[in-house]
matplotlib code that plots the C-alpha trace (Angstrom):
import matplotlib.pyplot as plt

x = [129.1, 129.4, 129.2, 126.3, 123.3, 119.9, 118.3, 121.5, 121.8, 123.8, 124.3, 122.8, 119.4, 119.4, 119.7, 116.7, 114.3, 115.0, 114.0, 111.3, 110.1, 110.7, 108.7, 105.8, 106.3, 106.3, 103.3, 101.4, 102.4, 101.1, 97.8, 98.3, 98.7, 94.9, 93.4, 95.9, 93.8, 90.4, 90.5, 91.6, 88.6, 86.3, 87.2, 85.9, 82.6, 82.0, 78.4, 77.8, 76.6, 78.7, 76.5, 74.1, 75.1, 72.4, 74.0, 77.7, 77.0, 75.4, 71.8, 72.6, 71.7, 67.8, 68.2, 69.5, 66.2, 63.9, 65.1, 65.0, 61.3, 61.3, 62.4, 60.1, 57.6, 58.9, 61.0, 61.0, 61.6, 61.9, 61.1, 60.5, 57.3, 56.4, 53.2, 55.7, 58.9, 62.1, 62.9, 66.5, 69.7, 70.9, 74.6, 75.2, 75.9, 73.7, 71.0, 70.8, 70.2, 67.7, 65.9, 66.2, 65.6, 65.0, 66.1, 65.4, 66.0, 69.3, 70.4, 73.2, 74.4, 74.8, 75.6, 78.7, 79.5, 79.6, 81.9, 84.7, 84.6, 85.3, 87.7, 89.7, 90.1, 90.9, 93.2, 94.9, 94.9, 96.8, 99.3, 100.1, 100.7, 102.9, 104.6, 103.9, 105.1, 102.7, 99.4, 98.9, 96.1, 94.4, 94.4, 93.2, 90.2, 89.6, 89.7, 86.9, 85.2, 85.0, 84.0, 81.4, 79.3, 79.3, 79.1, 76.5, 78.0, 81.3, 82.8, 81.9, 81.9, 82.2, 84.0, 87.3, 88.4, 88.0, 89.7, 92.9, 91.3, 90.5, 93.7, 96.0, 93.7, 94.5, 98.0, 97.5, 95.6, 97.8, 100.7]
y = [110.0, 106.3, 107.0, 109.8, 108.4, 109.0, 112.7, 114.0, 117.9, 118.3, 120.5, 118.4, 117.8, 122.1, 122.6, 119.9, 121.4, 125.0, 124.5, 122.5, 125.7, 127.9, 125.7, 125.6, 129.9, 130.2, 128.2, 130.0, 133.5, 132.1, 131.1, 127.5, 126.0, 127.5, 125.9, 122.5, 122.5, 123.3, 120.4, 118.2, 119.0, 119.1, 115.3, 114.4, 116.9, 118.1, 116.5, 116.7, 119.2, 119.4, 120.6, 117.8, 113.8, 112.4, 114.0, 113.2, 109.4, 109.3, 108.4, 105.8, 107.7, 107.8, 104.2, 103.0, 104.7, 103.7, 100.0, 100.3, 101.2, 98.2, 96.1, 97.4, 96.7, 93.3, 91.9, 88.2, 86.9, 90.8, 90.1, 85.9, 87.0, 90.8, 91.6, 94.2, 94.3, 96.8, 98.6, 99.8, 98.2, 99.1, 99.4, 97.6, 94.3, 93.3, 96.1, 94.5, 91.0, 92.1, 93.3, 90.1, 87.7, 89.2, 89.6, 85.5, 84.5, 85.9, 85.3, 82.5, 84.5, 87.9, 85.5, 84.3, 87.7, 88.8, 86.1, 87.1, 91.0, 89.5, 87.1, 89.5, 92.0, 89.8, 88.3, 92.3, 92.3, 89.1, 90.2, 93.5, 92.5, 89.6, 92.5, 89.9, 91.2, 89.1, 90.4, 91.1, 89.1, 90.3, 93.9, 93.0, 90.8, 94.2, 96.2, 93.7, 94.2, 97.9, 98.5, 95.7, 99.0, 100.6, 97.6, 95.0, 92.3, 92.3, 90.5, 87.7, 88.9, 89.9, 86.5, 88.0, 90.7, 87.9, 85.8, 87.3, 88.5, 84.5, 83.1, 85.2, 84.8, 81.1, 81.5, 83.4, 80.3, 78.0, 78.9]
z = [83.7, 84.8, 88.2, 88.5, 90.4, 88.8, 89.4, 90.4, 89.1, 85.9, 83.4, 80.8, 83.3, 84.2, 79.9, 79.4, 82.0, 80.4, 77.3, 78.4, 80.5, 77.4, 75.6, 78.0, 78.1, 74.7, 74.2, 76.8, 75.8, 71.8, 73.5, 71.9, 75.4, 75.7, 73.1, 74.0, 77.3, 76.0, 72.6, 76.1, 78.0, 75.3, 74.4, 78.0, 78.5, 75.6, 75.0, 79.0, 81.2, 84.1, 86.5, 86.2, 87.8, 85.4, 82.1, 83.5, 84.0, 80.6, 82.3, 84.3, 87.4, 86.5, 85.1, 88.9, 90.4, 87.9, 88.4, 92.3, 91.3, 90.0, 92.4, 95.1, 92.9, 91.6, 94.9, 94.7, 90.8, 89.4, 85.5, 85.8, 88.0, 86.5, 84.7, 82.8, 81.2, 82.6, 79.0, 80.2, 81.2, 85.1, 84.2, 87.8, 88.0, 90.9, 90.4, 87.2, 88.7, 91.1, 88.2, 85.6, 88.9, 91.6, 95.1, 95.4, 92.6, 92.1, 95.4, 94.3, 91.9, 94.6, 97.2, 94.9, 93.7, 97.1, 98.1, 95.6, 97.0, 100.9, 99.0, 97.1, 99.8, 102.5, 100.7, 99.8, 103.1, 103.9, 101.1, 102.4, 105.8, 104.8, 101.9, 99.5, 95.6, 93.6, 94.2, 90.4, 89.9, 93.2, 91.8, 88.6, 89.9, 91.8, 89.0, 87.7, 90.5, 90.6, 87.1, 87.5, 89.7, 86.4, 83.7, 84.4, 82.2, 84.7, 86.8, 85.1, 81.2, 78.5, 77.4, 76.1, 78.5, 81.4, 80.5, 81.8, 84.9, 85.7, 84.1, 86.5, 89.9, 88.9, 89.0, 91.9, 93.9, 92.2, 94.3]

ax = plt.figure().add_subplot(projection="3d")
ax.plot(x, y, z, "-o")
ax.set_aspect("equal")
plt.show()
């Protein structure tokens, strides 16, 4: 046993991957595999309708053109300057900018925001090319970054869930 290498083909390795595929047989020929799969998919869709990109992204798809609307109609100080409040929340960090502030107003804040994408992936970039290991906090920045299309209080909030994010880019800059 001591000196087997890892994946190496052995009795005890055939015995566990056959009565794993009698397992997965018998549960398929019970029809409990079935229902397995479709309590699985019914966690994720079950109050959706597939076939429709508003329904999927829970509304946020007529909430992006409805506040585009807005902005047309509200360019330079969005809200500050508009004779009308926007009633929803564009779950995009700078759609939902433009909207509070406007295209001017907000530019510091886009500008900045902006700033931190070409940072982050250029710096990837550097990383990768130089096969650097500790790139943690450059992923999870991106990962910030990414969700921050979908959640308008991110990169930058909320509070708690940041504070890692910031902590390890530190560390990351730090060195």
């Amino acid at each position: 046993m001591l000196g087997q290498s890892k994946g190496k083909l052995n009795l005890k390795n055939v015995i566990v991957v056959q009565l794993v595929l009698l397992l997965l047989i018998l549960l398929m020929i019970t029809g409990v595999f079935g229902k397995m799969l479709q309590i699985i998919k019914e966690a994720f869709i079950s109050n959706y309708d597939v076939t429709d990109l508003n329904s999927i992204s829970a509304g946020r798809i007529v909430v992006y053109k409805n506040a585009i609307m807005y902005i047309c109609n509200n360019p330079i100080l969005g809200e500050l300057s508009a004779l009308y409040k926007f009633n929803e929340i564009p779950h995009n960090y700078i759609l939902n900018k433009w909207v509070r502030y406007g295209m001017m107003g907000s530019l510091p804040i886009v500008v900045f925001y902006l700033y931190i994408w070409k940072f982050d992936l250029k710096s990837l970039k550097k990383s990768r090319k130089r096969k650097e290991e500790n790139t943690l906090a450059l992923w999870v920045l991106l990962f910030s970054l990414i969700v921050s299309f979908f959640e308008y209080t991110y990169p930058f909030g909320p509070g708690v869930s940041q504070i890692m994010v910031w902590f390890l880019l530190g560390q990351y800059l730090k060195k």
